[in-house]
C-alpha positions as CSV (number, residue, x, y, z in Angstrom):
1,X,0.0,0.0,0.0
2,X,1.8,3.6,-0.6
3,X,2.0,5.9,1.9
4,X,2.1,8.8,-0.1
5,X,-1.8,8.8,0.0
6,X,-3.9,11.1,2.0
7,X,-3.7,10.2,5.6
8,X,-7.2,11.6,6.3
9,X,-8.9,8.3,8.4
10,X,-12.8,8.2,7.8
11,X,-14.3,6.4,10.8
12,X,-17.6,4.7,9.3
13,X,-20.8,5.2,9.7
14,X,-21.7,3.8,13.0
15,X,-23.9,0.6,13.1
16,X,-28.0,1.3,13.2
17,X,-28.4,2.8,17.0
18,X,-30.7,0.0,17.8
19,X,-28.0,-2.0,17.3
20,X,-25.8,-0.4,19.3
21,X,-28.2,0.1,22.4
22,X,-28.8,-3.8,22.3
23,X,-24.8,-4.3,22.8
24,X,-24.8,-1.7,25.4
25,X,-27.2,-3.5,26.6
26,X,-25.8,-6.9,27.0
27,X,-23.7,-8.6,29.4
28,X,-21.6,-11.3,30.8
29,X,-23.3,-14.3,31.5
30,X,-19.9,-16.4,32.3
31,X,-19.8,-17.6,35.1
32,X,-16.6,-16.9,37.2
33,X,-15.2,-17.2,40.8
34,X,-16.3,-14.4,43.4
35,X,-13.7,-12.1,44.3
36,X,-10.3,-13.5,46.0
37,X,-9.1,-10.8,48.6
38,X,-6.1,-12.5,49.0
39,X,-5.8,-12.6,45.2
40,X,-6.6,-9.0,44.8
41,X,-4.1,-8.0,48.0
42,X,-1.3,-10.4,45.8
43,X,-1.9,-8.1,42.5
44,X,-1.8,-4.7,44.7
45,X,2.0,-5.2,45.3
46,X,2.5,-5.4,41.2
47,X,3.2,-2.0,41.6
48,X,6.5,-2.4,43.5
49,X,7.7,-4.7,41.6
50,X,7.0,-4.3,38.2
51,X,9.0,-2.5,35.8
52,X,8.6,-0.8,32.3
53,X,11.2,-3.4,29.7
54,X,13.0,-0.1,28.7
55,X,13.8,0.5,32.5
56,X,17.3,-0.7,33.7
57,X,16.6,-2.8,36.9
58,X,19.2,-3.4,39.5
59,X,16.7,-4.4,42.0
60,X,16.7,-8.4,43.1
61,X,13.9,-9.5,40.6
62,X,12.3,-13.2,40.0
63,X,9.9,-13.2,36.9
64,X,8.0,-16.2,36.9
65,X,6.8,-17.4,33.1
66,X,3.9,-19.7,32.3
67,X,3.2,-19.9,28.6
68,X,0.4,-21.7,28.8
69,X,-1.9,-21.5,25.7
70,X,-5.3,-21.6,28.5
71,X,-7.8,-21.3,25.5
72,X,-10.8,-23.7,24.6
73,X,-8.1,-26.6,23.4
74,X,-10.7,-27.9,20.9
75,X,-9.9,-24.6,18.9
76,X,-6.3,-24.7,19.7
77,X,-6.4,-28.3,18.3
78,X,-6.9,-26.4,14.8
79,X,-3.2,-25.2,14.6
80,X,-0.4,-27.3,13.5
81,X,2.2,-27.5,16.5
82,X,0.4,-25.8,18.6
83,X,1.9,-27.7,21.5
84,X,5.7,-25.8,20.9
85,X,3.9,-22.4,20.5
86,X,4.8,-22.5,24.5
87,X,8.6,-20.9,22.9
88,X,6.7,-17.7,21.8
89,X,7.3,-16.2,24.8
90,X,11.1,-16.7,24.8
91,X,11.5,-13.4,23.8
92,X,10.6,-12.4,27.6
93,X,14.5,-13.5,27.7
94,X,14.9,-9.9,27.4
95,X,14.5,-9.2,31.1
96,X,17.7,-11.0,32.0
97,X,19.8,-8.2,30.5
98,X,19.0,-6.7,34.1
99,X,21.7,-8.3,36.3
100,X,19.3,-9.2,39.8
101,X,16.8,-10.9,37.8
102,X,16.0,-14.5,37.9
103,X,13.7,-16.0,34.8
104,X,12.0,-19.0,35.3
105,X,10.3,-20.4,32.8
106,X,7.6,-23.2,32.2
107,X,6.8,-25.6,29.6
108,X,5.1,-28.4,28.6
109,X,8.1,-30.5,27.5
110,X,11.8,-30.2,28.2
111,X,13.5,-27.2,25.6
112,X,16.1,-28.3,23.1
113,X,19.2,-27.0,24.6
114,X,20.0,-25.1,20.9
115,X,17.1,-22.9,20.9
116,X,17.7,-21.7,24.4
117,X,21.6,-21.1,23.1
118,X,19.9,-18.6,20.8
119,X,17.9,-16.6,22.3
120,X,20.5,-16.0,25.0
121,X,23.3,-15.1,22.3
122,X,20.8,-12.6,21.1
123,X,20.8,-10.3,24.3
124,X,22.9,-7.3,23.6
125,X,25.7,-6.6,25.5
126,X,25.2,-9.3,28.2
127,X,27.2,-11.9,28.3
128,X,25.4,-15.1,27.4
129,X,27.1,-17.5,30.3
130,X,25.9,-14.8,32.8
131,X,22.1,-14.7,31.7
132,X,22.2,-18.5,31.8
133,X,23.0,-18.5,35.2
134,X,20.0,-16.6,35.9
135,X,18.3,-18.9,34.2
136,X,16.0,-21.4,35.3
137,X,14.0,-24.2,33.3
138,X,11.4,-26.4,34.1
139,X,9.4,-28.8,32.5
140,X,6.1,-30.9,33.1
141,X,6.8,-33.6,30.8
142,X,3.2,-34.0,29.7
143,X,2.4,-33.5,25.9
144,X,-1.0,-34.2,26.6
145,X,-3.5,-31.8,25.4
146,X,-4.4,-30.2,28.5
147,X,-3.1,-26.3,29.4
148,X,0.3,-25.7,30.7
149,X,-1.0,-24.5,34.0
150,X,-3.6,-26.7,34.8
151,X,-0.6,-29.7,34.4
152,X,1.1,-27.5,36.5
153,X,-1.1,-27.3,39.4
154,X,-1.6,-30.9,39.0
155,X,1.9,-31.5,40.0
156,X,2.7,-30.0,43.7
157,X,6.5,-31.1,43.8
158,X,7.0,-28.8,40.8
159,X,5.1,-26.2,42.5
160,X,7.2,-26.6,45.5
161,X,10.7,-26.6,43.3
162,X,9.7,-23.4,41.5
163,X,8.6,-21.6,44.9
164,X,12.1,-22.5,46.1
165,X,13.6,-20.2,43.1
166,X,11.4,-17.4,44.6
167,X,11.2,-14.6,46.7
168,X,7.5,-13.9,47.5
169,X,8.5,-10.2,47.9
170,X,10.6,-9.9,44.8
171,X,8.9,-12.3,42.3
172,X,5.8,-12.0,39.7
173,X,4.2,-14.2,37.3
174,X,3.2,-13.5,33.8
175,X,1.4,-15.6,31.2
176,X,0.2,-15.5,27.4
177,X,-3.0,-15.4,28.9
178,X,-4.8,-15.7,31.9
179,X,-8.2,-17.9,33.1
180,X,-9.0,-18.9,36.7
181,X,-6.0,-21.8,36.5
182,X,-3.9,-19.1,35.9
183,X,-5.1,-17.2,39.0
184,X,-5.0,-20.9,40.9
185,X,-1.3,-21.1,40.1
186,X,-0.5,-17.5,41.5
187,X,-2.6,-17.8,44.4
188,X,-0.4,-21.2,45.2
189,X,3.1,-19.8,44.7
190,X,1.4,-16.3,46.3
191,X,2.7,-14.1,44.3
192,X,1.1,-11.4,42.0
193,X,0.1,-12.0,38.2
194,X,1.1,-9.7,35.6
195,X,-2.2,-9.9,33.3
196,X,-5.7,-9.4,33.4
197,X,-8.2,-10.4,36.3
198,X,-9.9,-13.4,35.4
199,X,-13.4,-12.2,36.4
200,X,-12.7,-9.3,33.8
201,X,-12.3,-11.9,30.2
202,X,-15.6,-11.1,29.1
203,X,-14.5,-7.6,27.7
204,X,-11.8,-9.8,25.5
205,X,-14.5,-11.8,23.8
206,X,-16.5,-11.4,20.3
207,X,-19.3,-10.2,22.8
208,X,-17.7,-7.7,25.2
209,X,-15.7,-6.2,22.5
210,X,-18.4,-5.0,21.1
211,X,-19.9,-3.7,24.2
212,X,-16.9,-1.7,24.6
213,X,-16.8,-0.2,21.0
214,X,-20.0,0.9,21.7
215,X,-19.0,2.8,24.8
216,X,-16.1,4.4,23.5
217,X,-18.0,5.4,20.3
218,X,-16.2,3.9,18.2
219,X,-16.9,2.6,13.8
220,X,-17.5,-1.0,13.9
221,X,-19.8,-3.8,11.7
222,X,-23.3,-4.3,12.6
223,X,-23.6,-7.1,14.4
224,X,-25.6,-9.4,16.9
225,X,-25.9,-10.0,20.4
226,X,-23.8,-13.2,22.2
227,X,-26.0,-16.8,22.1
228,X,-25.5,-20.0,22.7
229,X,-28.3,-21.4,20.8
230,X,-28.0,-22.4,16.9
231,X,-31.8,-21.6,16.8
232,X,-31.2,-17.9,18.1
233,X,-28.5,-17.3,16.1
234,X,-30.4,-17.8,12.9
235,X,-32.8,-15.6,14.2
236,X,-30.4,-13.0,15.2
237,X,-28.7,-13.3,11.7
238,X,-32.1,-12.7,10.1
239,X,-33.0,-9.5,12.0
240,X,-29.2,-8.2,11.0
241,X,-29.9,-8.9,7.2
242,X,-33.2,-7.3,7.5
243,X,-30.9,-4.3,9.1
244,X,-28.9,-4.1,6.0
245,X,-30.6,-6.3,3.2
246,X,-27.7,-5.3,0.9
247,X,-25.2,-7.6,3.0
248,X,-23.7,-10.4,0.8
249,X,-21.8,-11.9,3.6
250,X,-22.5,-12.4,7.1
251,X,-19.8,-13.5,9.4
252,X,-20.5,-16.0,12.4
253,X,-18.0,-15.8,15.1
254,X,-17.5,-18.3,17.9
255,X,-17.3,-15.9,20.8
256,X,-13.8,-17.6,22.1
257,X,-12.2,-18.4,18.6
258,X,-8.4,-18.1,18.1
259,X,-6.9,-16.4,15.3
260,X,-9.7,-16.2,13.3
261,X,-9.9,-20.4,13.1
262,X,-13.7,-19.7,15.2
263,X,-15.2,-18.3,11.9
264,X,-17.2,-19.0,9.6
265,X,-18.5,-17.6,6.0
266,X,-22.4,-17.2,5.8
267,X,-23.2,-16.4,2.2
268,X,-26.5,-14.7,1.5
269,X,-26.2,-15.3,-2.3
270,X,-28.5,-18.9,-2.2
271,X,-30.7,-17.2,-0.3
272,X,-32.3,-15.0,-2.6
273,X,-35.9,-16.1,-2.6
274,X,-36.3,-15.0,1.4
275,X,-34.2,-11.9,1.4
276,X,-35.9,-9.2,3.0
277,X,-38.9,-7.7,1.2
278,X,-39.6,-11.2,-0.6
279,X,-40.6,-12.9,2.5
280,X,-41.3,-12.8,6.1
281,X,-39.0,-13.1,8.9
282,X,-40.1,-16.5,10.1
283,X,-39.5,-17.7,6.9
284,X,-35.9,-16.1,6.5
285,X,-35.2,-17.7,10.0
286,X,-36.1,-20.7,8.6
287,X,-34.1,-20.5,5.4
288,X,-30.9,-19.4,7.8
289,X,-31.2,-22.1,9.8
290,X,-31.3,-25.0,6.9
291,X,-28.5,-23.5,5.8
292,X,-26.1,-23.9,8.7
293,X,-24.7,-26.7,7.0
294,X,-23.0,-24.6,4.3
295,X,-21.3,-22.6,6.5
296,X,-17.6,-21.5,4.8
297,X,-15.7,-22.8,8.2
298,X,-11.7,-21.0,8.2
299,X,-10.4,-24.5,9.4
300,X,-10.7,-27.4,7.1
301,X,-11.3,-29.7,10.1
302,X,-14.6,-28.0,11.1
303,X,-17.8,-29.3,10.4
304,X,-21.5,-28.0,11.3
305,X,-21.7,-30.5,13.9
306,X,-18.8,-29.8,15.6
307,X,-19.5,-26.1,15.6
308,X,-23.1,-26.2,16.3
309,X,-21.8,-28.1,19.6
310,X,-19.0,-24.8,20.5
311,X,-21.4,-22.4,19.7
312,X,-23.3,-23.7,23.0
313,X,-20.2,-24.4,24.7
314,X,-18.4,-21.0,23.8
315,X,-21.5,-18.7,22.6
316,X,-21.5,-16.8,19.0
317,X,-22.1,-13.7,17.2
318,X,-23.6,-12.4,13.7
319,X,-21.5,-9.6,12.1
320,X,-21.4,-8.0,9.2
321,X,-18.9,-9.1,6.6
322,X,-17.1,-6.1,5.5
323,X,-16.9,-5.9,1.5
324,X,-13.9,-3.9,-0.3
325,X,-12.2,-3.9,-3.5
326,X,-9.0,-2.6,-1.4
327,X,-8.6,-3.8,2.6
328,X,-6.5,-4.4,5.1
329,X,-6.8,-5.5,8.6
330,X,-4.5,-3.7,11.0
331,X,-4.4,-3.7,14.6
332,X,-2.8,-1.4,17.6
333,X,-1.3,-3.2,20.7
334,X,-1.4,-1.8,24.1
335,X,-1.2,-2.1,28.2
336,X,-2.5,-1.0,31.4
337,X,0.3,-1.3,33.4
338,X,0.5,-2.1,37.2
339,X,0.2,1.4,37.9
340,X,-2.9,2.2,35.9
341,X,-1.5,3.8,33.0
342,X,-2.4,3.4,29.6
343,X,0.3,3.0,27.1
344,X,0.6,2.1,23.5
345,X,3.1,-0.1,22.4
346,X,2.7,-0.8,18.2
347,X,0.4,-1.2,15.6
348,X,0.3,-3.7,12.7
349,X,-0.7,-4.7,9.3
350,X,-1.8,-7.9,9.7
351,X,-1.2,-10.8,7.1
352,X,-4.1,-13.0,6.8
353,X,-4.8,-16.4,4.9
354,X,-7.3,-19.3,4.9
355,X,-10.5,-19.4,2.5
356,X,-11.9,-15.9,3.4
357,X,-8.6,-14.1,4.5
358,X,-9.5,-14.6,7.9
359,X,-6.7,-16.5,9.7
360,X,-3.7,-14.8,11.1
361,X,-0.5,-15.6,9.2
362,X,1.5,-13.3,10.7
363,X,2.3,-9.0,10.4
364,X,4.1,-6.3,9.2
365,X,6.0,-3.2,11.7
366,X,4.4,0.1,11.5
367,X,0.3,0.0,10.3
368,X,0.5,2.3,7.1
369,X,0.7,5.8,7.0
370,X,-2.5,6.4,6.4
371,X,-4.1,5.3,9.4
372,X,-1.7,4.4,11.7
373,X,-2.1,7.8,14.1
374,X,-5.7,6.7,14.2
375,X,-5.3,3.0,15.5
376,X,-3.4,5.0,18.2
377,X,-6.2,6.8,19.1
378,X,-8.8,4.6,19.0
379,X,-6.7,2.2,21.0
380,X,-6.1,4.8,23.5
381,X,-9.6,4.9,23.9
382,X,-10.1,1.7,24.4
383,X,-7.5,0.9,26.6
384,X,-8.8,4.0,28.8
385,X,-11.9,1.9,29.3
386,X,-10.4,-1.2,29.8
387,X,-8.4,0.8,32.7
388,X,-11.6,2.0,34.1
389,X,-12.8,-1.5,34.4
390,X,-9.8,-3.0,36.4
391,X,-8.2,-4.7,33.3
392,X,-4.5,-4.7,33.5
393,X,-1.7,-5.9,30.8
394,X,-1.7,-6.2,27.5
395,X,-4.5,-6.2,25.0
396,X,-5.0,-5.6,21.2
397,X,-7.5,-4.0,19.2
398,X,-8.6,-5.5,15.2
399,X,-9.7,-3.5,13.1
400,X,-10.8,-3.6,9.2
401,X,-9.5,-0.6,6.9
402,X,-11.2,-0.2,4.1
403,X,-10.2,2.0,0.9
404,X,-12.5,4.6,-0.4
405,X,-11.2,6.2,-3.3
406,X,-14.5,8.0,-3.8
407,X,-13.7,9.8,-1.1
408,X,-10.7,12.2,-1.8
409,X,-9.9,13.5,1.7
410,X,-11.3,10.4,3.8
411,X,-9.4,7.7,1.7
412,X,-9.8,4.9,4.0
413,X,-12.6,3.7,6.7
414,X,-12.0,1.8,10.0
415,X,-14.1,-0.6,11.2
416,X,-13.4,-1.7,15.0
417,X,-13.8,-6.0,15.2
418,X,-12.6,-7.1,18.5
419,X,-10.5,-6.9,21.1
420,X,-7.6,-9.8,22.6
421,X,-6.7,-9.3,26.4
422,X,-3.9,-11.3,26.1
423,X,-0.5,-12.0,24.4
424,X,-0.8,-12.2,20.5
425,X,1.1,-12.6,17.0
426,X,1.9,-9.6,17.1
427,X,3.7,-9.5,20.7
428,X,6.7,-11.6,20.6
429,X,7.7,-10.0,16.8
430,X,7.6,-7.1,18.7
431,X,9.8,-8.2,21.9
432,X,12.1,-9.1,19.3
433,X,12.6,-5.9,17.9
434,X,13.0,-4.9,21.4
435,X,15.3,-7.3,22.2
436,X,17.7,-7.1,19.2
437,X,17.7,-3.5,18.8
438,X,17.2,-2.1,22.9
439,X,15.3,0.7,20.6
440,X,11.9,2.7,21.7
441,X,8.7,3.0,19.8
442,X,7.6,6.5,19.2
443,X,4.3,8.2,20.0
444,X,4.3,11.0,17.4
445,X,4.8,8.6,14.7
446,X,4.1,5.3,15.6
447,X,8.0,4.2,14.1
448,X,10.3,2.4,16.1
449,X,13.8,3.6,16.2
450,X,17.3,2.9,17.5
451,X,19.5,4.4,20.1
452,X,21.0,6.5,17.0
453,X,17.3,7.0,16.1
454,X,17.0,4.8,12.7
455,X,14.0,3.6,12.3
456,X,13.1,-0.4,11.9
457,X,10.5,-1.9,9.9
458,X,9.6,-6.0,10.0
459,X,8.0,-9.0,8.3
460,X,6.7,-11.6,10.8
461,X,5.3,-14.8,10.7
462,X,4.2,-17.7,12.7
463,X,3.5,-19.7,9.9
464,X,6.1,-20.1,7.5
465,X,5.2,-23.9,6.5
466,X,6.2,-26.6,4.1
467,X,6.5,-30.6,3.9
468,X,10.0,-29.6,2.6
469,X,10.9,-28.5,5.9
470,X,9.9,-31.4,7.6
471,X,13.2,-33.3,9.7
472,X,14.9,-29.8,9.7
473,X,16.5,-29.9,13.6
474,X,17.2,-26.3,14.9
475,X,20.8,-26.7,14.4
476,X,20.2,-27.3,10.2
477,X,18.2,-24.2,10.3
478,X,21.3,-22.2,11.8
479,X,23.4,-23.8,9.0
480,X,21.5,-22.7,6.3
481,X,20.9,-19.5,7.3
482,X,25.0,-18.5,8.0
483,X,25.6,-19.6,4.8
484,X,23.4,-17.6,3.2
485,X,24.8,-14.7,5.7
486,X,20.8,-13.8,6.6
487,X,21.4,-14.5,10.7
488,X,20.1,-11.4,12.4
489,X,23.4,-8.6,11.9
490,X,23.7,-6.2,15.5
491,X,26.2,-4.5,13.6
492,X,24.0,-3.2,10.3
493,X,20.8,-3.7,12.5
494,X,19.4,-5.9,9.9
495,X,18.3,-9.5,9.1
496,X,16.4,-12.1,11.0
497,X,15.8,-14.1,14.1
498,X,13.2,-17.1,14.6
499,X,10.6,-18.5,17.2
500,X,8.5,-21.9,16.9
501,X,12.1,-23.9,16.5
502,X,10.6,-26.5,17.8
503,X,7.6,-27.1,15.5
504,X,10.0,-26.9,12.5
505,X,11.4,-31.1,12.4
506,X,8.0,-32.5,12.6
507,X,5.6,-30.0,11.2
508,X,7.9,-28.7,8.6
509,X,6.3,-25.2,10.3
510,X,8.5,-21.9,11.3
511,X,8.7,-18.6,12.4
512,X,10.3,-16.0,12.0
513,X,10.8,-11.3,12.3
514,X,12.7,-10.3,9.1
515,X,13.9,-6.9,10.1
516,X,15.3,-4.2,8.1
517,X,15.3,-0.3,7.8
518,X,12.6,0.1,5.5
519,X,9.8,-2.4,5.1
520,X,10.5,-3.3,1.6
521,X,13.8,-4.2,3.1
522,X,12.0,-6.9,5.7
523,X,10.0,-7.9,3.1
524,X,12.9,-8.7,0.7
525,X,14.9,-10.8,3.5
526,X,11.5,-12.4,4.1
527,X,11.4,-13.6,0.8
528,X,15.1,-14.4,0.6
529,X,15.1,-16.5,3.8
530,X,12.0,-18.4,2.1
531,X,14.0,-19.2,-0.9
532,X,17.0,-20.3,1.2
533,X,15.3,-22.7,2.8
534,X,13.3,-23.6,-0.2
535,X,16.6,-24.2,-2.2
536,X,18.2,-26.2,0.8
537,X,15.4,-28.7,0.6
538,X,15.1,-29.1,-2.8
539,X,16.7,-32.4,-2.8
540,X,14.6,-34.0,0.1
């Protein structure tokens, strides 16, 4: 996309107000634990002990790290090697370039030694034998399919040997995300969790994000309230197509999905004969509802059974699909941090794949020109709410951006789509970046620069993937790419570094941040890294 367009943001025409009253309207029905006062007294003394990643900390500091994917693991089940995407968080190696801290970190099965060699070798201007001594590993050895915390909690002699590498004043947990087993685990090694209160994960579904769009004003799709009934749903879909009776597309979004594998295409086009205006709305509910079955799922694997079944486990939504000759689908990350500040931390273009473009493949470092100052806004605005509700940590904001060419000085609308309170795709590229470069991301342009204030663009991915690439070990990967010279340079600032080593020998599936000083730059690496590879397995 060029830059050198205007950089005047439309935001859309807001969804009918009868819409938006019913999402005001709605609220959590999940069911979650009453309030823990000793919890809550645990997460007061974050304050103290937390610090902002571009502080230097000389203070005596234990950072507890639990990867655990705590998600509906029917949905996780969707993603090749999921199970190794427990190394995404390696990047939170970055906190041992403080010389009192202590990392210990969690995982499902035991780390090949080589990929913890690489991450250490990539802190700046520590030396690597002096991190790893400040290093602590620990493993469950249970590939089973259950989350990392819950087989952590089942095992009280692991509990008790992490607890002895802790100081309860000194130490903190953090996770990818967070769910009562999360809290369970803190409340057991008492000591305070860096993310969001459990009782609070309804503002980070398909549901509750809309709620909070509302609220803060802000463009997004029509849409429908949260069910758990098939029946309802069809209903609900009805009454939004008889909102807009122009829709072609209708999307259906399990209210917990994960990286856009929960949804699922509804096309209006064989549906003609009951549109709105040709028949009546128990009619077009019927029609929806015998056409479940033809639902265009995002994950090959998904049938209607199997999702009529989550939609009463997990709950869905009817949105609007948003239609445009010329989108994209950036995003802004942000925090609350422990002391109640809001602070914006990137934005992205995202890169997304499947049937319908609507699974994450990975990003690109800045969002465009052309809206990129108003992601930051809007996720200011959200995160200001979020902060007013108690929520704490990270979260990210989706959006669509549509092009308008009609338009001449509003080129491009955003449409608001939902809202992660947790780690993302987009987080660990981003740590990267931090790590290699020690750089800062800047407010009044959304670029991130270096020390001697260049700026840095990337290409990320999570799912660079090939049957070629099957039986590659970590150690083959470092080969090939030193020969080729593309290993990540500190001296030029430029090249790349990976993540997901572990899924790579029997999934054949990597991933990677190609960094480079413009984005055309990272893009080009990107593509020369692919061919690398691609050359290096020709031969099987």
């Amino acid at each position: 996309m060029s830059t050198a367009e205007a950089t005047v943001v439309s935001y859309s025409d807001q969804a009918p107000k009868k819409a938006l009253a019913e999402v005001s309207q709605s609220a959590s029905k999940t069911v979650t634990k009453p309030p823990d006062d000793k919890f809550h007294q645990l997460q007061a003394q974050l304050a103290n002990r937390w610090r902002s990643i571009d502080t230097f900390d000389c203070s005596p500091r234990q950072i507890l790290v639990v990867p655990s994917l705590s998600l509906d693991q029917a949905e996780l089940m969707k993603i090749e090697g999921v199970h190794h995407y427990e190394e995404r968080l390696l990047f939170a190696l970055i906190r041992l370039r403080n010389p009192e801290t202590r990392l210990i970190y969690v995982t499902s099965q035991p780390l090949h030694p080589s990929i913890v060699d690489y991450y250490l070798e990539l802190l700046p201007g520590i030396p690597s034998s002096h991190a790893r001594d400040r290093l602590d590993l620990f493993s469950t050895y249970d590939s089973s399919l259950r989350p990392l915390t819950q087989k952590i909690l089942d095992r009280p002699r692991l509990i008790q040997r992490i607890k002895a590498k802790i100081k309860p004043d000194e130490a903190y947990m953090t996770c990818y995300n967070s769910t009562e087993l999360e809290r369970d685990l803190a409340l057991a090694l008492e000591v305070p969790m860096l993310a969001v209160d459990p009782n609070l994960l309804y503002w980070g579904t398909k549901g509750g994000s809309r709620q909070i769009f509302a609220e803060c004003d802000l463009p997004l799709p029509d849409g429908s309230q949260l069910t758990h009934s098939a029946a309802e749903l069809a209903e609900f879909t009805a009454a939004l197509w008889e909102r807009q009776p122009t829709l072609r597309r209708i999307v259906i979004k399990l209210n917990e999905g994960f990286s856009g594998e929960g949804n699922a295409l509804f096309s209006l086009e064989g549906l003609a004969a009951v549109a709105p205006g040709k028949a009546s709305h128990d009619q077009r509910v019927a029609a929806i509802q015998a056409a479940w079955p033809d639902l265009r799922f995002q994950c090959h694997t998904e049938t209607w059974a199997s999702f009529e079944k989550k939609i009463g486990e997990l709950g869905a939504i009817a949105e609007a699909f948003i239609e445009g000759d010329l989108k994209y689908s950036p995003s802004v990350q942000g925090r609350v941090n422990p002391n109640g500040e809001v602070e914006i931390l990137s934005t992205h273009d995202q890169v997304l794949g499947g049937p319908d473009g609507q699974i994450f493949l990975g990003c690109t470092f800045p969002a465009d020109d052309a809206y990129r100052m108003a992601l930051q806004d809007m996720g200011r605005k959200v995160g200001e709410n979020l902060a007013a509700k108690g929520a704490l940590e990270r979260y990210s904001v989706d959006f669509i951006a549509v092009h308008q060419p009609e338009v001449a000085d509003q080129p491009w609308q955003l449409h608001a789509i939902e809202i992660n309170l947790r780690k993302g795709g987009t987080t660990h590229p981003f740590m990267a970046l931090k790590l290699l470069t020690n750089g800062t991301y800047s407010l009044e342009d959304g670029k991130f620069y270096t020390k001697k204030g260049q700026a840095k663009y990337y290409r990320a991915s999570d799912n660079l993937q090939k049957d070629a690439y099957k039986g590659l070990l970590p150690n083959d990967l470092m080969d090939i790419i030193m020969g080729e010279q593309l290993h990540f340079n500190s001296i030029d600032g430029v090249g790349v570094v990976f993540h997901l080593m572990g899924c790579l020998s029997e999934y054949g599936k990597l991933g990677l941040t190609c960094i480079g000083n413009t984005l055309s730059e990272a893009e080009a690496i990107y593509e020369q890294v692919v061919a690398t590879l691609d050359r290096a397995t020709a031969a099987g």
